[in-house]
C-alpha positions as a printed Julia matrix, in Angstrom:
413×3 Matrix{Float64}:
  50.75   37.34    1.59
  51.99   36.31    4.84
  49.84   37.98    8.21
  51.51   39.37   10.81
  49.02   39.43   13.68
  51.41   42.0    15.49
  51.96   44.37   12.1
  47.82   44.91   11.13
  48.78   48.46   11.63
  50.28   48.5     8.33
  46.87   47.69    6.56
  45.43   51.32    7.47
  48.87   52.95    5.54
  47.79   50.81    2.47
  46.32   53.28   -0.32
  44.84   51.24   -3.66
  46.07   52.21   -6.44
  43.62   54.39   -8.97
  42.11   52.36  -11.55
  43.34   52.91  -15.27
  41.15   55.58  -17.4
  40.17   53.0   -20.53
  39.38   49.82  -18.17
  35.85   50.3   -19.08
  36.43   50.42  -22.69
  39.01   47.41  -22.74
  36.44   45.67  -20.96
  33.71   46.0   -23.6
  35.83   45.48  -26.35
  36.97   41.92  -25.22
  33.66   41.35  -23.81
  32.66   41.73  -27.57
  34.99   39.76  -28.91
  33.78   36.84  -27.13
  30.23   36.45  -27.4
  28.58   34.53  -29.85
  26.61   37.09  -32.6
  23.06   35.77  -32.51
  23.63   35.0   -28.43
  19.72   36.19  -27.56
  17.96   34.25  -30.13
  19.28   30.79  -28.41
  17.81   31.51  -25.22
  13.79   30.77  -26.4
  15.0    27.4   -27.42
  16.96   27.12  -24.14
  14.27   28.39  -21.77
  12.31   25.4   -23.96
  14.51   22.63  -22.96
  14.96   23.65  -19.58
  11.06   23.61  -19.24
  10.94   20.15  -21.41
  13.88   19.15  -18.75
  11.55   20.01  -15.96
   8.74   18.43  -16.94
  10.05   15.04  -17.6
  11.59   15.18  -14.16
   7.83   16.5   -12.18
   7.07   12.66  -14.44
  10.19   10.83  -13.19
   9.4    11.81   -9.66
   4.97   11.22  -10.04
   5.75    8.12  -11.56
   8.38    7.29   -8.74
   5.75    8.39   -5.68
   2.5     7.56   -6.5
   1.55    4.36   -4.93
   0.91    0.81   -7.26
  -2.16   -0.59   -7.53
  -2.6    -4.71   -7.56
  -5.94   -5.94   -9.29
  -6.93   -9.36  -10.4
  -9.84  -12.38   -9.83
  -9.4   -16.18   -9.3
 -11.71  -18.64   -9.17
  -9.72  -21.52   -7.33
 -10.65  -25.26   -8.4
  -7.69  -26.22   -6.33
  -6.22  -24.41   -3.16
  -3.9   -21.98   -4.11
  -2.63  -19.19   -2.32
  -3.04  -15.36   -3.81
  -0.92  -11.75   -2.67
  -3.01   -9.15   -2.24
  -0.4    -6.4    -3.31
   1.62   -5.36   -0.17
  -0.79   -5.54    2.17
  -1.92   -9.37    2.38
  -2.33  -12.61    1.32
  -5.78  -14.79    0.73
  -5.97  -18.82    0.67
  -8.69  -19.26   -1.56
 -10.2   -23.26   -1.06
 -11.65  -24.66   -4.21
 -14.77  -23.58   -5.1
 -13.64  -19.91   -4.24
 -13.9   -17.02   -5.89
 -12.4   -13.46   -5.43
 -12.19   -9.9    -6.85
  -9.16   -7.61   -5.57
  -8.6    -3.89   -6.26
  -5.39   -3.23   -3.46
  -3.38    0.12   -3.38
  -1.44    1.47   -0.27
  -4.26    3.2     1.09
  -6.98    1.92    0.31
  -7.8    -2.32   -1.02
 -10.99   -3.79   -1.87
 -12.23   -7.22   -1.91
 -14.97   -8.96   -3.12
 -15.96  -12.77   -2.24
 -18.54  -14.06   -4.14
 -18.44  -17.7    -2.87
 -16.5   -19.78   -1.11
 -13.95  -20.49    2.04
 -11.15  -17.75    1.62
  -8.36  -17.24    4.56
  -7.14  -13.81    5.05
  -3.83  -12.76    6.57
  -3.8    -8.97    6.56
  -0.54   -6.79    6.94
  -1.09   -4.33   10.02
  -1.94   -0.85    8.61
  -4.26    2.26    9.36
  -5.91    2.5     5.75
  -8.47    0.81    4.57
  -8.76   -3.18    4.29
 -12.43   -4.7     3.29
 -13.59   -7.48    2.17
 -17.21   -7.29    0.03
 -19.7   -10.11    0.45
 -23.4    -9.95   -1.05
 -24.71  -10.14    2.65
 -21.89   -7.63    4.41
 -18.76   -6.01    4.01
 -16.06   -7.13    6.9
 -13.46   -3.99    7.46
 -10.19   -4.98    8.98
  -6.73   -3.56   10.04
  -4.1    -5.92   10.49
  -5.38   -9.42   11.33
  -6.04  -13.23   10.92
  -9.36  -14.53    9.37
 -11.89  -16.52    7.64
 -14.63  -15.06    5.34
 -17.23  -18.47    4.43
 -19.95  -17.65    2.31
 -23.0   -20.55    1.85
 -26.79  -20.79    0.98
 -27.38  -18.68    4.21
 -24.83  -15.88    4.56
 -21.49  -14.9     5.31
 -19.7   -16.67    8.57
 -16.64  -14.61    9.5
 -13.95  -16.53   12.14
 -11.39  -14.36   13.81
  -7.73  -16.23   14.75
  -6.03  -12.72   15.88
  -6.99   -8.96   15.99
  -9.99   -7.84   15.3
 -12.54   -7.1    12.57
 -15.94   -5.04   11.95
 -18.75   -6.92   10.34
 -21.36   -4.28    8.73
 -24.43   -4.33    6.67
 -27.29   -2.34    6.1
 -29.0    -2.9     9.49
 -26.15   -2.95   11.68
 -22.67   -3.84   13.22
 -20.68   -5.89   14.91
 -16.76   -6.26   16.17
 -15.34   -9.72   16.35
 -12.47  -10.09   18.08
  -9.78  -13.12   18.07
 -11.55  -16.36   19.13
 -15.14  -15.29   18.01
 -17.38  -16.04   15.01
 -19.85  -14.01   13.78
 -22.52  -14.54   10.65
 -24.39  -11.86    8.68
 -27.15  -11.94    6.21
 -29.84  -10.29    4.57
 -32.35   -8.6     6.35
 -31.12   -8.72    9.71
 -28.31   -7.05   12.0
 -24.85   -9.36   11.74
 -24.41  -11.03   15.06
 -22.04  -13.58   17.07
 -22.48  -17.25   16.33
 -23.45  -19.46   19.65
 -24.78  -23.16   19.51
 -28.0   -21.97   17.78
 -29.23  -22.28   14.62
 -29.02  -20.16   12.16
 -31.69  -17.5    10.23
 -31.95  -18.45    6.87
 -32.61  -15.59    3.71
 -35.59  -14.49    3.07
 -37.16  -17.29    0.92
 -39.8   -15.04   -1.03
 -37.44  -15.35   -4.04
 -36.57  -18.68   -3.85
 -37.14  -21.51   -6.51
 -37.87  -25.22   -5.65
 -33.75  -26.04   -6.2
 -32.7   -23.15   -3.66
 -34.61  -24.29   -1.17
 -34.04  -28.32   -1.0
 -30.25  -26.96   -0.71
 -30.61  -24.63    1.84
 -32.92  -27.19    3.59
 -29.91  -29.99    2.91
 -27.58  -27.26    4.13
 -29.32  -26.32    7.07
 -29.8   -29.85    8.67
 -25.94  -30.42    8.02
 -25.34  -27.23    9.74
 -27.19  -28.48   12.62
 -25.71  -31.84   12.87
 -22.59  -29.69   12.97
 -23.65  -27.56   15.72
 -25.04  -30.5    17.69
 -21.76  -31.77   17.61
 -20.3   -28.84   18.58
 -22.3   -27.83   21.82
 -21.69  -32.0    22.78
 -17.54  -31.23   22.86
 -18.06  -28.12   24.28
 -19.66  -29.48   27.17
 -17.53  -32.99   27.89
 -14.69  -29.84   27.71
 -16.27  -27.81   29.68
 -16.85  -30.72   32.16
 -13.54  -32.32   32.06
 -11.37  -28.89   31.74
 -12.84  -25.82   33.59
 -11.73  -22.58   34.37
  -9.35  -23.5    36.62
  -7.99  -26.57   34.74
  -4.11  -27.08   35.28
  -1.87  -26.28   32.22
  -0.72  -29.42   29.39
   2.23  -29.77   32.09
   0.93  -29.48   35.41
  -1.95  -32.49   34.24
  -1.87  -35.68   36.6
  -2.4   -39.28   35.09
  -6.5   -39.28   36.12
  -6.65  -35.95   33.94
  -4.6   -37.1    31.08
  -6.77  -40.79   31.58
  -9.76  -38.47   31.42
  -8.35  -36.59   28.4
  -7.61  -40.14   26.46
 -10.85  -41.24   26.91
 -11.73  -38.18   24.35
  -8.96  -38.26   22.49
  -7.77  -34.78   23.56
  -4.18  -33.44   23.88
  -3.92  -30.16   24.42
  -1.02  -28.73   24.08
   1.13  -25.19   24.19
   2.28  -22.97   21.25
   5.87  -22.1    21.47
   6.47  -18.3    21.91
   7.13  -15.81   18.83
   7.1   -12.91   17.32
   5.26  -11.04   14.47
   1.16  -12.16   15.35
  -0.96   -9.29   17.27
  -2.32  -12.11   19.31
   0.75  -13.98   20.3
   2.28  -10.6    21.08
  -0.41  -10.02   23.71
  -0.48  -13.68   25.17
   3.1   -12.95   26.23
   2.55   -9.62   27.1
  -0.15  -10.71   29.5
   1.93  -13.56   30.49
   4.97  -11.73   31.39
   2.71   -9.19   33.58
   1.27  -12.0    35.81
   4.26  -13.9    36.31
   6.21  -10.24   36.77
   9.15  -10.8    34.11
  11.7    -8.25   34.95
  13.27   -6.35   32.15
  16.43   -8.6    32.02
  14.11  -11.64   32.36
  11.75  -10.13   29.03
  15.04   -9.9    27.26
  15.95  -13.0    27.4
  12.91  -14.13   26.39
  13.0   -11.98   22.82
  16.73  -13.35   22.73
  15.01  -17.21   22.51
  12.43  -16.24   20.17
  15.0   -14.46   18.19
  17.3   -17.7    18.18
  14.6   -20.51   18.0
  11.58  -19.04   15.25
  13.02  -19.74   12.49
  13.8   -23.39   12.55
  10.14  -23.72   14.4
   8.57  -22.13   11.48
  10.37  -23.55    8.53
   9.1   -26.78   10.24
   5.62  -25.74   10.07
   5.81  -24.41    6.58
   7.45  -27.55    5.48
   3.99  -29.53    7.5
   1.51  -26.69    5.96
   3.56  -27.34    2.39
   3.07  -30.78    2.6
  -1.04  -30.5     3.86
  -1.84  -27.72    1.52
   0.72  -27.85   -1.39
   1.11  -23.83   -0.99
   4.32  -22.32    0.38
   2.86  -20.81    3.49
   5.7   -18.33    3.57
   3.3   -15.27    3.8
   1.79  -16.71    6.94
   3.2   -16.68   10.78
   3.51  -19.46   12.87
  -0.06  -18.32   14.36
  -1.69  -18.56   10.68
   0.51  -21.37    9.91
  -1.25  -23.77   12.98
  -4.27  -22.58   12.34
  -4.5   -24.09    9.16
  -2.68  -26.86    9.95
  -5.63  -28.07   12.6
  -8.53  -26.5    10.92
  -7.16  -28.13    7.66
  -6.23  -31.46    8.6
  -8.75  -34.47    7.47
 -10.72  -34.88   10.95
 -10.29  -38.94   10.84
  -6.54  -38.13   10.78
  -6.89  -35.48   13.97
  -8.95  -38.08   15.79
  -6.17  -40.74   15.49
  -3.26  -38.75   16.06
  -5.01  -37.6    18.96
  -6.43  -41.06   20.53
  -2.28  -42.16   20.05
  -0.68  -39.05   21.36
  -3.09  -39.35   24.45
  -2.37  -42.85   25.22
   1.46  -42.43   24.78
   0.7   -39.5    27.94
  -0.94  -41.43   29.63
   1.5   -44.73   29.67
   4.56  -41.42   30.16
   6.06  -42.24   27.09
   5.66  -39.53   24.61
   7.8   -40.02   21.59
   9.34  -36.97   20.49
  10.72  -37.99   17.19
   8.28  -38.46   14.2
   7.35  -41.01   11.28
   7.12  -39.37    7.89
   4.47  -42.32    7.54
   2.06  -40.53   10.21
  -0.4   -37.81    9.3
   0.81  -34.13    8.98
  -1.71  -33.42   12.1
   0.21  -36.13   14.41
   3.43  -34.57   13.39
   2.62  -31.3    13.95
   1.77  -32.36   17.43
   4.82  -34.13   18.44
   6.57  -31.08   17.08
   5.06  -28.72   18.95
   5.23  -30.36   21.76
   8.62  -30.91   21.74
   9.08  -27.3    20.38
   7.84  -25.91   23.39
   9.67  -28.07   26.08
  12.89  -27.37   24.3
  11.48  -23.44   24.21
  11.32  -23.54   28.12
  14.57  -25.97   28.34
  16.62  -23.1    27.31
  14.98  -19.99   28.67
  15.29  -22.19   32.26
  19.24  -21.83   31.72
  19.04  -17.97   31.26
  16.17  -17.1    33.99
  16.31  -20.64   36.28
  13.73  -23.31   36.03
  11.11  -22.04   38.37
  10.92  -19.04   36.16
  10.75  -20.31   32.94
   8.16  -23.01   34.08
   5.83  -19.97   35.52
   5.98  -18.19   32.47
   5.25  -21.61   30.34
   1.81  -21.69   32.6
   0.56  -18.34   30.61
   1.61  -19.27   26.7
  -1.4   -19.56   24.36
  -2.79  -23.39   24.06
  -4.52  -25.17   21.79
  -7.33  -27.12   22.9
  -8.74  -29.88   20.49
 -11.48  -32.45   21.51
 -12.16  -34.84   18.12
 -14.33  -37.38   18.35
 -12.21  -40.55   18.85
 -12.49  -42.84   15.75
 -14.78  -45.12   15.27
């Protein structure tokens, strides 16, 4: 029926009609007709299946939710990389050994020897890693758990970690070592030697090792204070940047074989993220100037970290693909044979010195030397382009604040 907006006054004349005397009884009698005859005694098996129905979906949707759990152990006897579920990965050197028990919330690991990398996922559950000396608790981060006749040595390469045991705690932050053992609160490692178990317990064997391991340990850490003080001497606080170095400094440098150089910008490592934060605060990167900046790192990481997985492939024979360029260099240098580091470095110096870097590489030369070269020419081509979005004076301010690494081998024999 068609509406008349100006004719509603007709709707209050309408009367319904009355409704017929045996509608009721027609209504029944079809009504009748229709339904089944034993109609009630279907609905117990009905209500069954709908409760059957129900219950198999409250399973579909528990099994769908609840989190999955990752457990497993390796003993490595070659180096071999291992996923920790979702929320890491662990490089486990030969020799190591490790226990893992990783759900969403909460993962457990336990080291019970061995040199075993970390690269942890950033979360706000629970992360730990079990020794027989301490348990290290972590968040999202970048480390090295050793364990040897002494104790546990933990090395932090980004964020930070808590190393606990019965008598005490410590945090470590990126940069920092710190050892724990029985008997004794953890503390921070310095150019000092080391306390040793206690040795009540200990046969004849145990203790010519830990005596053999001890005086290696030393020579180590003799070693260690002597290139931290000709770099100390040689590159203060106030040392110029890789770039702003004059030929005395880089003549200086050659003479130890050091070439430090910058790490191109990127994303996805706690640590880089706050070098360039702090860097773009003290040169005062305007908004525009930060965006173009993310825009590079955007355009230019992959290509730079393909070419360090391919290096870290290569040194390693693991994929590196769980690791960031950060993780990726660190084991690159920490991993490369030190009479190959020494070289690379005594050439690479020399070439700075005489002003003529090569930038191109010899698949002949050692991972470590081509690593070098190409992050060297990484980060000039890095600044190259962000100087033609932000001008040169810019860009070259900003290169002043990126994070550096700082080698000093000893020179080869």
């Amino acid at each position: 029926m068609n509406h008349d907006p100006d004719r509603l006054d007709l709707l209050d004349t309408y009367e319904a009609p009355e409704p017929p005397g045996d509608l009721g009884d027609r209504f029944v009698a079809r009504f009748s007709r229709l339904a089944p005859v034993r109609r009630r005694a279907r609905w117990p098996y009905v209500a069954g299946g709908l409760a059957l129905a129900a219950a198999a979906a409250i399973a579909i949707v528990a099994l769908r939710s609840a989190p999955r759990t990752y457990a497993g152990t390796w003993s490595a006897t070659a180096r071999s990389t291992e996923k920790l579920g979702e929320r890491g990965v662990a490089v486990v050197e030969p020799g190591g050994s490790i226990t893992w028990d990783v759900a969403a919330s909460v993962a457990h690991v336990r080291q019970d020897r061995g040199d075993v990398f970390y690269r942890v996922e950033r979360a706000t559950d629970v992360f730990e890693v079990a020794t027989a000396q301490a348990v290290v608790r972590v968040r999202g981060t970048c480390f090295r758990v050793v364990l040897d006749a002494y104790g546990t040595t933990v090395a932090v390469y980004e964020g930070t970690v808590e190393l606990a045991n019965a008598r005490g705690q410590i945090l470590v932050t990126a940069g920092e070592r710190a050892f724990a053992t029985n008997g004794v609160p953890p503390r921070m490692m310095s150019g000092v030697a080391l306390i040793a178990p206690p040795l009540a317990t200990a046969s004849a064997t145990e203790l010519l090792a830990r005596d053999r391991a001890q005086r290696e340990r030393i020579a180590v850490l003799e070693q260690q204070v002597a290139t931290t003080a000709r770099t100390a001497e040689t590159m203060n606080s106030k040392r110029p940047r890789p770039i702003d170095l004059n030929h005395d400094q880089l003549a200086d440098l050659a003479k130890q074989c050091m070439v430090p150089h910058e790490m191109m910008p990127t994303a996805g490592s706690t640590v880089m993220d706050e070098i360039l934060e702090q860097g773009a605060h003290t040169v005062g990167l305007t908004a525009e100037e930060r965006a173009a900046v993310a825009r590079l790192i955007e355009r230019l990481q992959p290509a730079y970290q393909e070419g360090l997985q391919r290096l870290y492939t290569e040194l390693t024979g693991e994929s590196g693909a769980a690791l960031d360029p950060v993780a990726l260099i660190t084991e690159l240098v920490s991993k490369s044979p030190a009479a190959d580091t020494s070289i690379a470095f005594q050439k690479i110096a020399a070439e700075r010195v005489a002003g003529a870097i090569r930038t191109t590489t010899d698949a002949r030369s050692s991972v470590i030397e081509r690593y070098v070269r190409f992050a060297m020419a990484s980060a000039d081509a890095f600044e190259t382009q962000l100087a033609g979005e932000i001008g040169s004076d810019r860009a070259r301010a900003f290169r002043r604040t990126w994070g550096m690494v700082n080698l000093a081998p000893r020179c080869p024999d």
